[in-house]
N, C-alpha and C positions, 0 to 999 in steps of 0.2 A: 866610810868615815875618814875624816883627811885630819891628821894628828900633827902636832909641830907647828902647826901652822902660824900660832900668834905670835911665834918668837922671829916668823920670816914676812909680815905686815909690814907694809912702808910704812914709814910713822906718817900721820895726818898732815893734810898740808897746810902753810903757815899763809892765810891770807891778811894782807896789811891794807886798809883803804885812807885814803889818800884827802883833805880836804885843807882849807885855808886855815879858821883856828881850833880845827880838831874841838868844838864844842855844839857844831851843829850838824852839819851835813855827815861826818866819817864816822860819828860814833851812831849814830841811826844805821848806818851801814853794818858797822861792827856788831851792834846787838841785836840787829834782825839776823843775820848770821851765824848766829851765835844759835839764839831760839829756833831760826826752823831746821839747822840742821842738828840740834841737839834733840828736837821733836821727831826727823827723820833720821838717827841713829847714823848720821854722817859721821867720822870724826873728822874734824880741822880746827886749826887756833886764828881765829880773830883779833886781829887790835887796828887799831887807827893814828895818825897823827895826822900835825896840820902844817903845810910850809911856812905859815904864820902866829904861829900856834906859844903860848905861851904855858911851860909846864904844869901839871899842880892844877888846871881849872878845871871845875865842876861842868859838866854839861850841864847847855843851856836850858832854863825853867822849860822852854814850849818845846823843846825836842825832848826833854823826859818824860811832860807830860800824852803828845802822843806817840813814845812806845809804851807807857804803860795802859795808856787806853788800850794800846792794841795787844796786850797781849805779852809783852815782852821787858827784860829787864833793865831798868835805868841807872840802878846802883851802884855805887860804889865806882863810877867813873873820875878819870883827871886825864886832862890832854896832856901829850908829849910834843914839844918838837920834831919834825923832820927831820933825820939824821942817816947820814950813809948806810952805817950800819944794817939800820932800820930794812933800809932797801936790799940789801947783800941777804940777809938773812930770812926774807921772804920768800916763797916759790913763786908767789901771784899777788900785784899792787893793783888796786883796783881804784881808780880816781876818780875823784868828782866833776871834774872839767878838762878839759885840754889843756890849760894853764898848770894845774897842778901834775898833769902829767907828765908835758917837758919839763916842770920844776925838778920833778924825780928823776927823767932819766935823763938830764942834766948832771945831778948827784950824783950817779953811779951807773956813768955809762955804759959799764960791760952789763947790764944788767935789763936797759931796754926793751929786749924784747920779751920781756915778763911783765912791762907795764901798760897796762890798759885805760881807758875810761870805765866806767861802770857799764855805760851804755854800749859802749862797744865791743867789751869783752860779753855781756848777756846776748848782743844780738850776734855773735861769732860763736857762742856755744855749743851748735848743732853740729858744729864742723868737727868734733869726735876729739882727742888726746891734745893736749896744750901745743907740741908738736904743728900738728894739723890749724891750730886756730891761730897760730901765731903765723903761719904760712900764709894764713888765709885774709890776716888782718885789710890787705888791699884791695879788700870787697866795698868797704867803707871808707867814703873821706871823711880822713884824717883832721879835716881842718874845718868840717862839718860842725855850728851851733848847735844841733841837736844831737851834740854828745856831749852837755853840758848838762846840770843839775844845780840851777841857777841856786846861789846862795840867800836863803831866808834872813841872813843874821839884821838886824832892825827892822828889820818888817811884823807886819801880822801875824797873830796865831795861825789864821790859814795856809799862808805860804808857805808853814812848817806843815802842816797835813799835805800840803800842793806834795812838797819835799818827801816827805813819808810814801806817798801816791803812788808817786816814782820809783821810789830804793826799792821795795819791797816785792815788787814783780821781779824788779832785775833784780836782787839777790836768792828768788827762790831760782830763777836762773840756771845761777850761778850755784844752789844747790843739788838741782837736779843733775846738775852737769856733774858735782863731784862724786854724787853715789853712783854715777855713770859709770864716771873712773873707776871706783872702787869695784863694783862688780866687776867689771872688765876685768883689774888686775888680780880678782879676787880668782877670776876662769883662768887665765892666766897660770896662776900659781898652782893650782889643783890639775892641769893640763899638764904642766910640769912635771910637778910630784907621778903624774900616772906612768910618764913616760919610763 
């Protein structure tokens, strides 16, 4: 039996996703994130903003409507602004396009190579410790459309289910990849303790 141990747990890691007005694309992000890894007993903290983003708004009617079809919580949301801060205090930005991604590590330089696309950090997640994936980032071009999550905002209902379509495989991902980590760190720390 391994005792002390919760008091020597890295605290959860702080994921930020990244889109234009943080009402459509980033909080579907956020709340799928939220739900499967609080279903998989992951911990991490979730939030979003938008580089365009004006504070204080309610996510949009047809992205609450399909997270709550699917499963998952739409409440009590308000977009934020993009903000330095925002970025410094993250471990992992996970963005909606390329555009929003050099918008971010634009913002906070020293901080780049913790910012991803969505699509590029889920399809770099095999490559084992953030470490290893950030190393590995020039597997994928960078300048590559399909690492884009083309924005729904005036369009159809569908192209918000298109949108949903999409996030949802890449965030469980990006789930699995964390309880990776965690067990990893978890062998780790009990490896330790034995020594």
């Amino acid at each position: 039996m391994v005792t002390g141990s919760d008091h020597t747990a890295a605290p959860p890691l702080s994921i930020l996703f990244v889109c234009t007005g943080n009402i459509c694309r980033s909080p579907i992000g956020e709340r799928v994130l939220t739900g499967l890894a609080g279903r998989a007993g992951v911990p991490v903290t979730s939030t979003s903003a938008g580089v365009g983003a004006l504070n204080g708004q309610p996510i949009h009617p047809h992205a609450s409507a399909v997270l709550v079809e699917n499963g998952y919580d739409a409440a009590g949301f308000e977009s934020r602004y993009l903000r330095p801060p925002m970025l410094v205090e993250s471990d992992l930005v996970l963005c909606m396009s390329r555009e929003h991604r050099a918008a971010a590590q634009q913002m906070a330089p020293a901080r780049w190579k913790r910012v991803f696309t969505l699509t590029e950090f889920a399809a770099l997640c095999d490559l084992g410790a953030l470490p290893e994936i950030i190393a590995g980032r020039g597997r994928l071009d960078p300048n590559s459309d399909l690492l884009d999550i083309v924005d729904p905002m005036g369009r159809p209902r569908e192209d918000f289910d298109r949108v949903f379509a999409e996030v949802e495989p890449k965030v469980a991902a990006v789930v699995a990849w964390l309880a990776a980590q965690a067990t990893s760190s978890a062998t780790e720390r009990v490896a330790g303790e034995g020594r």
